[in-house]
N, CA and C atoms as an extended XYZ file, in Angstrom:
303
Properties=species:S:1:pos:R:3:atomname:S:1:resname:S:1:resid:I:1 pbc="F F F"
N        27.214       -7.882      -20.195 N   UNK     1
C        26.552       -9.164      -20.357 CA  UNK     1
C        26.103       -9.279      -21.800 C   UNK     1
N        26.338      -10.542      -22.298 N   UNK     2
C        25.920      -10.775      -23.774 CA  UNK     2
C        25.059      -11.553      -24.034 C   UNK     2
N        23.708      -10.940      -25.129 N   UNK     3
C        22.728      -11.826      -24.786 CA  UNK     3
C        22.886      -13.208      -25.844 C   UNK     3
N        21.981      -14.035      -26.232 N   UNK     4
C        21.990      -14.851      -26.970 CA  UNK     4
C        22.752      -14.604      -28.639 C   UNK     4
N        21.919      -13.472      -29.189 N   UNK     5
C        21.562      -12.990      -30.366 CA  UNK     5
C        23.050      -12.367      -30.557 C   UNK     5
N        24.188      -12.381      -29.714 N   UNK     6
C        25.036      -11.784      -29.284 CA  UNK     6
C        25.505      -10.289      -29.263 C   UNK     6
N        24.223       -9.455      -28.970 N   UNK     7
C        23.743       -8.181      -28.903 CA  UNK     7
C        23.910       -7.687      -27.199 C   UNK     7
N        24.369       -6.425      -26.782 N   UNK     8
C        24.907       -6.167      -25.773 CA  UNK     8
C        23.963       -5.145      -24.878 C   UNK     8
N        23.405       -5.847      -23.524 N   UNK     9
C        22.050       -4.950      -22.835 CA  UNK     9
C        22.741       -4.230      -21.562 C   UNK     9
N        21.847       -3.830      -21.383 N   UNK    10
C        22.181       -2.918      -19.889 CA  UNK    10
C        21.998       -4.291      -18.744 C   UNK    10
N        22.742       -4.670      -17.631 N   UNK    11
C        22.263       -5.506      -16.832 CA  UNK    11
C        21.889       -4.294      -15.391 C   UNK    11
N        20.842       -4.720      -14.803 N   UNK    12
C        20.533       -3.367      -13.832 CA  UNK    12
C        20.065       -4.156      -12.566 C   UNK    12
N        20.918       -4.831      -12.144 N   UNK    13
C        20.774       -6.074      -11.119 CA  UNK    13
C        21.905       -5.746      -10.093 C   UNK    13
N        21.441       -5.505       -8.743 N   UNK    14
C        22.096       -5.187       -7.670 CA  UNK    14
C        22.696       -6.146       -7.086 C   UNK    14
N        23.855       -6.707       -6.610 N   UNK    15
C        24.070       -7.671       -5.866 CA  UNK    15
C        24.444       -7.303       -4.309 C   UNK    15
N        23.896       -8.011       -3.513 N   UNK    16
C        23.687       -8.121       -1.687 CA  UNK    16
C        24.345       -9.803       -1.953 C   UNK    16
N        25.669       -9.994       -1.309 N   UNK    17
C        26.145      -11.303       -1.156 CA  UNK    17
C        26.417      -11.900       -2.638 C   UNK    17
N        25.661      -13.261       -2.418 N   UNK    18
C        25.661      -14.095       -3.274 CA  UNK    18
C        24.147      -13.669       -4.285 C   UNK    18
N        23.209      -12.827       -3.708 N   UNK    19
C        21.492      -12.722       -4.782 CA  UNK    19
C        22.097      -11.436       -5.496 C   UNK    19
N        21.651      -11.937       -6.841 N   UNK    20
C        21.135      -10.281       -7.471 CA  UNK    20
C        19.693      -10.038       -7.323 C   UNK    20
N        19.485       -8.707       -6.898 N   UNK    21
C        18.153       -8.529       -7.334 CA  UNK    21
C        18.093       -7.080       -7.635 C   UNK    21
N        16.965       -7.633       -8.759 N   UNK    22
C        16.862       -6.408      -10.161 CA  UNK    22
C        15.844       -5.290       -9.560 C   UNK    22
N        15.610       -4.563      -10.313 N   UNK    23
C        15.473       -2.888      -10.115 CA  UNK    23
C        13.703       -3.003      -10.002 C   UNK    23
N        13.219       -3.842      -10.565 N   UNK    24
C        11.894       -4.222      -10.515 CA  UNK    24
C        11.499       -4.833       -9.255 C   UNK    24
N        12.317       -5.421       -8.321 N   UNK    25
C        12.027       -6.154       -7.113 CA  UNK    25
C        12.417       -5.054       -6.447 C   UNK    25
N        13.102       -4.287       -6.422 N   UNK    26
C        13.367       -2.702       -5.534 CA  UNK    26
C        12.237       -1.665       -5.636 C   UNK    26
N        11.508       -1.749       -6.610 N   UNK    27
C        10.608       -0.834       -6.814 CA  UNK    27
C         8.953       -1.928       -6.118 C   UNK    27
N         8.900       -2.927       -6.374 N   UNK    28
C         8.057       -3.758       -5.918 CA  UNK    28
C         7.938       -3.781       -4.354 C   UNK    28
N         9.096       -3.370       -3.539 N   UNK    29
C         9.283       -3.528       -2.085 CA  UNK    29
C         8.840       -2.361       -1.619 C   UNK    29
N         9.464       -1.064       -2.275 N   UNK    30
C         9.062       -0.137       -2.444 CA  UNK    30
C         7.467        0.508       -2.045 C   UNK    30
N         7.101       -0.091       -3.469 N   UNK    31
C         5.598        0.016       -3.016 CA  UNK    31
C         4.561       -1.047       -1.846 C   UNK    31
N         5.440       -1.969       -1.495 N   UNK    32
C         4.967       -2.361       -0.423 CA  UNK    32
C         4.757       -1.346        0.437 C   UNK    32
N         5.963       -1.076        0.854 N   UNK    33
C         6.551       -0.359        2.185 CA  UNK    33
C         5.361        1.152        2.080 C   UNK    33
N         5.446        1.981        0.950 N   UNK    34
C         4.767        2.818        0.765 CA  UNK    34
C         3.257        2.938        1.038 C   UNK    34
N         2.422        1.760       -0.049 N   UNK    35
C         1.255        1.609        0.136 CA  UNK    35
C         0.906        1.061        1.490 C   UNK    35
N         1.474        0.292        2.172 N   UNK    36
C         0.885       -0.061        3.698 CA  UNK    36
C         1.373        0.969        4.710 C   UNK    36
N         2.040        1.952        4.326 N   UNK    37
C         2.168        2.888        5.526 CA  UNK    37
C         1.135        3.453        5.506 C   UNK    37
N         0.690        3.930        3.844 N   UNK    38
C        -0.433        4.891        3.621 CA  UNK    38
C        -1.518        4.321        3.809 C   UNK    38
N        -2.095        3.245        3.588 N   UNK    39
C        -2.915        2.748        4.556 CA  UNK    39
C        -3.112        2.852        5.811 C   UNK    39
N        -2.145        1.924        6.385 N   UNK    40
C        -2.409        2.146        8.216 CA  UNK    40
C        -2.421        3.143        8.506 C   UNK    40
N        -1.646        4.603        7.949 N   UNK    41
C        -1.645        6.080        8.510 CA  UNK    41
C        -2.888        6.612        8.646 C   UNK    41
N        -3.799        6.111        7.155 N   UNK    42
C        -5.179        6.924        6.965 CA  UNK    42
C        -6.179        5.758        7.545 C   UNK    42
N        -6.001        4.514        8.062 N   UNK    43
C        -7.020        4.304        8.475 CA  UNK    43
C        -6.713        4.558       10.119 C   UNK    43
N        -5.779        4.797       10.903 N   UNK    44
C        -5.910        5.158       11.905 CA  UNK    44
C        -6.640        7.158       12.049 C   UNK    44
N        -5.968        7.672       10.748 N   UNK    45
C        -6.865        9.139       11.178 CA  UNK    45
C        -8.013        9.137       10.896 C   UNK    45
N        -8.921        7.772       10.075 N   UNK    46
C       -10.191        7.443        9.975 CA  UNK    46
C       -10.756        7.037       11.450 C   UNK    46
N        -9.886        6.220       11.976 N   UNK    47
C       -10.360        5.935       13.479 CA  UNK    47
C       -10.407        7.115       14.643 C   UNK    47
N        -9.187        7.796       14.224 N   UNK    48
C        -9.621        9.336       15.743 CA  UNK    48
C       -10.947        9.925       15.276 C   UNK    48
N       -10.814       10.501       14.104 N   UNK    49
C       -12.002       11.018       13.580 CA  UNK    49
C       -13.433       10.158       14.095 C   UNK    49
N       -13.292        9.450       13.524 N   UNK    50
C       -14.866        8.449       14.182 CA  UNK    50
C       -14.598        8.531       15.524 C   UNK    50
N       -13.694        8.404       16.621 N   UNK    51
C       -13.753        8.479       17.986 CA  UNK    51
C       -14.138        9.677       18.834 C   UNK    51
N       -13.778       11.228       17.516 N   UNK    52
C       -14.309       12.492       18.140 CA  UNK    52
C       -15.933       12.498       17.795 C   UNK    52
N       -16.435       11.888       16.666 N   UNK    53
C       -17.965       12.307       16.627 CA  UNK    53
C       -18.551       10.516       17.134 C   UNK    53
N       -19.799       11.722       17.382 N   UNK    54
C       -20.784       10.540       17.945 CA  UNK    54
C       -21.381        9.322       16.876 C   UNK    54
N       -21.825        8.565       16.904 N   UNK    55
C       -21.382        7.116       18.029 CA  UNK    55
C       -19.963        6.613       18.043 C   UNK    55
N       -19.503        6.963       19.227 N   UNK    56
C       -17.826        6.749       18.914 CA  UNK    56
C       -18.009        4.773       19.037 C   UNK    56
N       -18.597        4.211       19.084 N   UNK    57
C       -18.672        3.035       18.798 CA  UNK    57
C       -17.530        2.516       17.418 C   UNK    57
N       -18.463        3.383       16.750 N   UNK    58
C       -17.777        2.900       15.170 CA  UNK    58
C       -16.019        2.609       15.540 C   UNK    58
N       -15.684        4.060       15.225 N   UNK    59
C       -14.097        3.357       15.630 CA  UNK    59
C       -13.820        2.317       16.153 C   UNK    59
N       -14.003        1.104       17.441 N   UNK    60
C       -13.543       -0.030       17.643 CA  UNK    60
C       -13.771       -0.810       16.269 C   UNK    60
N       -15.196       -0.511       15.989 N   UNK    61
C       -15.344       -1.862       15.295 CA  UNK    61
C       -14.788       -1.647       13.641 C   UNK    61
N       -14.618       -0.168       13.241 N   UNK    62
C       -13.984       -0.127       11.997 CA  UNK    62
C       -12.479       -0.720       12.384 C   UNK    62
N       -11.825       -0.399       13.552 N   UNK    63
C       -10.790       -1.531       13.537 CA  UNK    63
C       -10.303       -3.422       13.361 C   UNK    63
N       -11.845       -3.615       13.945 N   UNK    64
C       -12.125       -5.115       13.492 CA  UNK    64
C       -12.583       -5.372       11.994 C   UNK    64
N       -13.266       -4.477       11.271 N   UNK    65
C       -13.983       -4.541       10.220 CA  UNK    65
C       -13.266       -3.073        9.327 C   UNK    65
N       -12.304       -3.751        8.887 N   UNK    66
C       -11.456       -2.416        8.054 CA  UNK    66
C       -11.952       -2.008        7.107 C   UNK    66
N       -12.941       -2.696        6.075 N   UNK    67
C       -13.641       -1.748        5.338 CA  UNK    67
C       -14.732       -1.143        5.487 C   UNK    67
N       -15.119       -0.963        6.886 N   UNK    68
C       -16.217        0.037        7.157 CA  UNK    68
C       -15.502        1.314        7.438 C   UNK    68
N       -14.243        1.399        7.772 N   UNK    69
C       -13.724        2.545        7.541 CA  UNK    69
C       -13.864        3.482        6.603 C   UNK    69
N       -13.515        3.922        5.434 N   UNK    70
C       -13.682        4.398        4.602 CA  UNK    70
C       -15.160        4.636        4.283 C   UNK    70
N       -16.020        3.904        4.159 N   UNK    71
C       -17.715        3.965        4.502 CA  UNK    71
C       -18.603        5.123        5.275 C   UNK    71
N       -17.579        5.090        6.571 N   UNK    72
C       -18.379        5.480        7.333 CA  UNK    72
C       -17.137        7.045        7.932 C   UNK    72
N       -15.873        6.913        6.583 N   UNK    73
C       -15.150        8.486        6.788 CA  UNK    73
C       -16.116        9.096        5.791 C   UNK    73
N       -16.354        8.602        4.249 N   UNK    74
C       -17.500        9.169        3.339 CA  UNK    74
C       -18.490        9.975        4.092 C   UNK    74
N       -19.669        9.157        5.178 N   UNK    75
C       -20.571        9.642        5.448 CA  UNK    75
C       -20.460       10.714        6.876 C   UNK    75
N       -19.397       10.792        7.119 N   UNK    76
C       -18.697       11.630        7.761 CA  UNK    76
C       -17.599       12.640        7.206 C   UNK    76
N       -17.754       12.833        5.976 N   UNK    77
C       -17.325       14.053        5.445 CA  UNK    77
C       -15.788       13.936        5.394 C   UNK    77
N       -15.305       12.773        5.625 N   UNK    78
C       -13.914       12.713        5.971 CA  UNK    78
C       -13.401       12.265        4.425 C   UNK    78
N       -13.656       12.641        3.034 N   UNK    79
C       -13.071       12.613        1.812 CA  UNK    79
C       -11.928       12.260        1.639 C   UNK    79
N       -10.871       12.858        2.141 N   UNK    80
C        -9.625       12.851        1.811 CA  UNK    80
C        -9.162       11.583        2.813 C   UNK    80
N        -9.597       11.997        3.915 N   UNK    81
C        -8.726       10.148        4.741 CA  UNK    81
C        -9.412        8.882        3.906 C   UNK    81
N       -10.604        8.227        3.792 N   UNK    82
C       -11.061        7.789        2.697 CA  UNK    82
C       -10.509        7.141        1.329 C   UNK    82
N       -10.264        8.544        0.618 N   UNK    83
C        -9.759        8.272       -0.711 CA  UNK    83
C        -8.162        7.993       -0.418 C   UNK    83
N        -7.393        8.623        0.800 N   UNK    84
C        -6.535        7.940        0.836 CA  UNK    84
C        -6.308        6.374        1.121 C   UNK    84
N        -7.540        5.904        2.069 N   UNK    85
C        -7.357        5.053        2.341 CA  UNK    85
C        -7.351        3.364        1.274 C   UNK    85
N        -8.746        4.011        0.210 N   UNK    86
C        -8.906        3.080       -0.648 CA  UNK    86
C        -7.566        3.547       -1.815 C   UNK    86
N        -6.994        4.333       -1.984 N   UNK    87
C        -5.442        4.268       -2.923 CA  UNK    87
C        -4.978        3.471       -2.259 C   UNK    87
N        -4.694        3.718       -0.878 N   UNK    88
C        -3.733        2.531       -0.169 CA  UNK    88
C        -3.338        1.410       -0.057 C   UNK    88
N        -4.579        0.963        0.038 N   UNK    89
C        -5.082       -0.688       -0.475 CA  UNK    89
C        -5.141       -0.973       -1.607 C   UNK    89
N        -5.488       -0.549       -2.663 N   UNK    90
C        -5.344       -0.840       -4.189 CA  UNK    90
C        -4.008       -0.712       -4.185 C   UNK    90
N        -3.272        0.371       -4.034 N   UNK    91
C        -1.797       -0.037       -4.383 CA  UNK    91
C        -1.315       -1.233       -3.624 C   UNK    91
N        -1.543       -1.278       -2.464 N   UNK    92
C        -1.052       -2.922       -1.725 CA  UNK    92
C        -1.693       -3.793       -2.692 C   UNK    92
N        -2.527       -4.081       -3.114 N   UNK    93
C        -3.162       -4.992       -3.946 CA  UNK    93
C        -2.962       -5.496       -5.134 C   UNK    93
N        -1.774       -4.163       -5.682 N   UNK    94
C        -1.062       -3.968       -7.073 CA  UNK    94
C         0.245       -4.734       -6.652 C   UNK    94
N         0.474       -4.724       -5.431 N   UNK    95
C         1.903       -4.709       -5.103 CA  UNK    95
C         1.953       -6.388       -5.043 C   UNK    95
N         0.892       -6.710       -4.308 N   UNK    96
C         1.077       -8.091       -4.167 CA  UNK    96
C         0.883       -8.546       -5.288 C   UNK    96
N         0.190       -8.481       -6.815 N   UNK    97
C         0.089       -8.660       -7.984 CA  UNK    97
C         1.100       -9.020       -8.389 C   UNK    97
N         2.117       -7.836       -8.402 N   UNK    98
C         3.550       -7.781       -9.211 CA  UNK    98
C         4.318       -8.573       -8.630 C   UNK    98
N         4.403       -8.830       -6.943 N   UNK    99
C         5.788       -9.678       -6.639 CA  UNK    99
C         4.878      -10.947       -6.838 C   UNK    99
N         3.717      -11.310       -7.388 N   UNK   100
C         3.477      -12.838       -7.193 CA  UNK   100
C         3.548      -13.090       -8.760 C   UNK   100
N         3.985      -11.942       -9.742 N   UNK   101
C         4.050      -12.096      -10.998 CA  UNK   101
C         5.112      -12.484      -11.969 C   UNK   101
């Protein structure tokens, strides 16, 4: 492909049918797919966890109220489900950034 300047680039555009789509929309889906698994994965082991200790209350309602999850894995010692959980969402949050960019 030749650009304007009539200088010669890499084109890195996949074609499916009649669409190309470029290497940046593959990596954008990507991290969809990624960041919302890792989410839902760690906020459901945020939910068993709250369902083995007492007040197993919490768990329903951290399912209605998803950011008390992470809140209330903190004050339950649960660090790592937590910090996974808030990466999770920030990267979903990145993700929707980039494909609306």
């Amino acid at each position: 492909m030749t650009s304007l300047d009539g200088g010669q680039h890499a084109d890195f555009a996949l074609t499916y049918g009649s669409q190309a789509v470029s290497m940046q929309d593959e990596i954008v889906v990507a991290m969809f797919v990624l960041s919302f698994a890792l989410w839902v994965t760690s906020h459901l082991a945020i939910m068993v966890g709250l369902l083995a200790r007492p007040p197993r209350l919490r768990a329903p309602v951290a399912l209605v109220v998803a950011p008390l999850a992470p809140y209330w894995a903190v004050r339950e010692r649960m660090l790592a489900r937590a910090i996974a959980w808030v990466v999770g969402g920030v990267a979903y949050g990145m993700a929707w950034l980039l494909a609306s960019g």
